[in-house]
C-alpha positions, 0 to 999 in steps of 0.5 A, spaced: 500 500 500 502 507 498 503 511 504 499 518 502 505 523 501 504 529 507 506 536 505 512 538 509 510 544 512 505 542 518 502 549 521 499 546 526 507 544 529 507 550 532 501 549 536 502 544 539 504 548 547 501 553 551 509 555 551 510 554 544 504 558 541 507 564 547 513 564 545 512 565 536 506 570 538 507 577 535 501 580 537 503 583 545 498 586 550 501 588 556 498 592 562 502 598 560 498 598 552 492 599 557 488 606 559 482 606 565 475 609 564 474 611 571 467 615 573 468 620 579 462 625 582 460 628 588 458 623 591 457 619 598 458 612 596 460 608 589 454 607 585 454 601 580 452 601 573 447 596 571 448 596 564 456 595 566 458 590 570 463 591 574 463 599 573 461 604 578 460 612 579 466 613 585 466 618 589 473 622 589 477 619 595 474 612 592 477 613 585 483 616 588 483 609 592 482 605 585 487 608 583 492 608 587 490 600 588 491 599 580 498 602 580 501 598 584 498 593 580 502 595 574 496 599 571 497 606 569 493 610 566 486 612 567 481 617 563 477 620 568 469 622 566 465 627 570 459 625 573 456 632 574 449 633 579 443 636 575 444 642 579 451 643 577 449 643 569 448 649 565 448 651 558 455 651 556 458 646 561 461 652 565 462 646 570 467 643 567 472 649 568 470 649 576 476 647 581 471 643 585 469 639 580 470 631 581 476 630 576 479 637 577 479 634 584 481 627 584 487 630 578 489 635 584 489 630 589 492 625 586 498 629 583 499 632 592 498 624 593 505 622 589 501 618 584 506 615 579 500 615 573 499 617 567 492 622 568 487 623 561 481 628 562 477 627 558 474 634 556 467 634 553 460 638 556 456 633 554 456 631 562 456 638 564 451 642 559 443 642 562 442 639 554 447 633 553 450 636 548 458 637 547 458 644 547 454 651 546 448 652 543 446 656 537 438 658 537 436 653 533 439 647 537 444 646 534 453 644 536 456 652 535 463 650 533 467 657 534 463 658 540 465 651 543 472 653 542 473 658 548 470 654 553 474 647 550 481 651 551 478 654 557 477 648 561 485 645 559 488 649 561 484 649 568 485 640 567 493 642 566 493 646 572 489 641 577 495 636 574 493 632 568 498 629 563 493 629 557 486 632 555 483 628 552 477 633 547 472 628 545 467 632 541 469 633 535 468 639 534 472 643 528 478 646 530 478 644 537 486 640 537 488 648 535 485 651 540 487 647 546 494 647 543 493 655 543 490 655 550 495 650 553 500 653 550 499 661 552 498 658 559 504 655 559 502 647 559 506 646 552 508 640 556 501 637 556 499 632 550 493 633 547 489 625 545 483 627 540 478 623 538 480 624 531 475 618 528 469 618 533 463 615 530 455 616 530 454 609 533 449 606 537 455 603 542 454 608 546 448 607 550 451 604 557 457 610 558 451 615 557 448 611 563 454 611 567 457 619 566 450 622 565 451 625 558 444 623 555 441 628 550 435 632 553 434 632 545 436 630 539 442 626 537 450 627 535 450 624 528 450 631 526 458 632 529 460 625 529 462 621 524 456 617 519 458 609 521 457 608 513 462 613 510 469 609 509 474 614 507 472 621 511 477 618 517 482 621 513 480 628 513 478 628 520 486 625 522 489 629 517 486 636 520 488 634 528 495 632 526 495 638 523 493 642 528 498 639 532 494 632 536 499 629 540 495 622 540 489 621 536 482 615 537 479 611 533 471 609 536 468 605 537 474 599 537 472 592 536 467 594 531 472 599 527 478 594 526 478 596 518 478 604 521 483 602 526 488 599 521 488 604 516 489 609 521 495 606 523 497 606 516 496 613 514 500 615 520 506 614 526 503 618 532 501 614 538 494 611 536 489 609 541 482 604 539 476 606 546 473 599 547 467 602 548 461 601 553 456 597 548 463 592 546 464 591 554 456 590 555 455 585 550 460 580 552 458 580 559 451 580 556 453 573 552 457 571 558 451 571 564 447 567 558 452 562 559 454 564 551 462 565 552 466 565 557 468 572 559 476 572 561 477 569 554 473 573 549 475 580 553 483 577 552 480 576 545 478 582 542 483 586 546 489 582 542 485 584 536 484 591 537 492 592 538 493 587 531 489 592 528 495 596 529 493 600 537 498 601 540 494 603 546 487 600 548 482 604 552 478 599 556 473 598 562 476 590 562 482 593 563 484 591 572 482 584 570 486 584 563 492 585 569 490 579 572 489 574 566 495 576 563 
């Protein structure tokens, strides 16, 4: 009988261990790719998140205590939201700006307390403004651009000043990086980075973070200022504008349902790029796991390895103390 004749090149040989398939891996993910959203409001206790198992609104002394905690743990780098009363909430967001404020006060407290982190504000009005939109109103309801613009490089520069390494604008408002260069830098922070949310998309992903920061719209919708999920190529102009104005760092989001988008950024160019795991992403795998669809620990590590093969170098994600621990 005549043996059948095998290729020579057995993929599977380099399967075959754990400590085999570790060692030829070329995709890494460690806990310094990753960067913590963390919630904080003027608060008596933690307020968990329904729709996000796991998160919760912090009180300033519990996320300062959270923090501290996860950096011991190799975990340094976290986004700070605000979560602002309704009293405090206005028209034009005026909260954002306010010393007292959840994260200037958690920024100021960690930096007195020594914390050896790097510290994102996240610098948008939709959790400040009494509408739920990302900045000042026209008359007829709608974004007013330019007017926004003062009030986004006021609030830097008051972030910088409570001790934020990076502000973080997220509501793609035109011109908004150059503005905030121009405010940082006249106040003297042109040390302070500037992460935009270059490629930011109109999606429906959102819904859990709008519970948790309560940034909801009073009326209307964002799609008239965030990108059309169905237009492929409009990515390029938003990156090539904040890289011209001066973007230190850009975004890609939503991540795991943006990998085509992630990629193409990475390619068209060589700043830092950063993909936000967004809340709908984090919600849906705890939803399949607690219906006993997949397991949790393995699918997050999953479709972390996946963002950061698309070409992230850093991933925002709200699984990122248990990555820690997996890993």
């Amino acid at each position: 009988m005549t043996r059948p004749v095998f290729p020579q090149q057995r993929l599977r040989r380099l399967r075959r261990t754990a400590v085999l398939r570790d060692a030829v891996a070329d995709v890494t993910l460690q806990p310094a790719q990753l960067i913590y959203p963390l919630f904080v409001g003027d608060l008596d206790a933690p307020q968990p998140v329904a729709s996000m198992p796991g998160v919760a609104q912090l009180p300033v002394s519990d996320a300062l205590k959270r923090m501290t905690d996860l950096t011991a743990r190799g975990l340094r780098q976290f986004l700070l939201f605000g979560v602002t009363a309704p009293g405090h909430k206005d028209a034009v967001g005026s909260y954002a700006a306010a010393a007292d404020a959840p994260v200037n006060q958690l920024l100021a407290r960690a930096r007195d307390a020594g914390l050896d982190a790097m510290l994102y504000a996240d610098l948008c009005f939709c959790e400040y403004t009494d509408h739920g939109h990302c900045g000042v109103l026209t008359a007829g309801g709608e974004l007013d651009n330019d007017a926004t613009l003062e009030h986004l490089a006021r609030t830097a520069v008051v972030q910088a000043e409570a001790g934020a390494d990076v502000v973080a604008p997220s509501g793609m408002v035109d011109g908004q990086v150059a503005a905030i260069r121009a405010g940082l830098d006249a106040a003297g922070h042109a040390h302070t980075a500037i992460l935009s949310y270059s490629v930011k998309y109109a999606s429906s992903l959102y819904g859990p973070f709008r519970e948790a920061g309560e940034g909801g719209m009073a009326f209307g919708d964002r799609r008239g200022y965030q990108m059309d999920p169905r237009r492929s190529r409009e990515w390029r102009s938003e990156l090539a504008a904040d890289l011209a104005e001066g973007a230190d760092l850009v975004m890609v989001k939503p991540a795991a349902t943006y990998l085509d988008i992630v990629r193409q950024v990475r390619d068209a160019c060589d700043v830092p790029l950063v993909a936000y795991h967004v809340s709908g992403e984090y919600a849906m795998l705890h939803a399949a796991a607690d219906r006993g669809w997949l397991e949790i620990e393995p699918a997050a590590l999953e479709v972390t390895h996946a963002i950061r093969r698309a070409g992230a170098d850093l991933v925002i994600t709200y699984f990122a103390p248990q990555l820690v621990d997996w890993l």
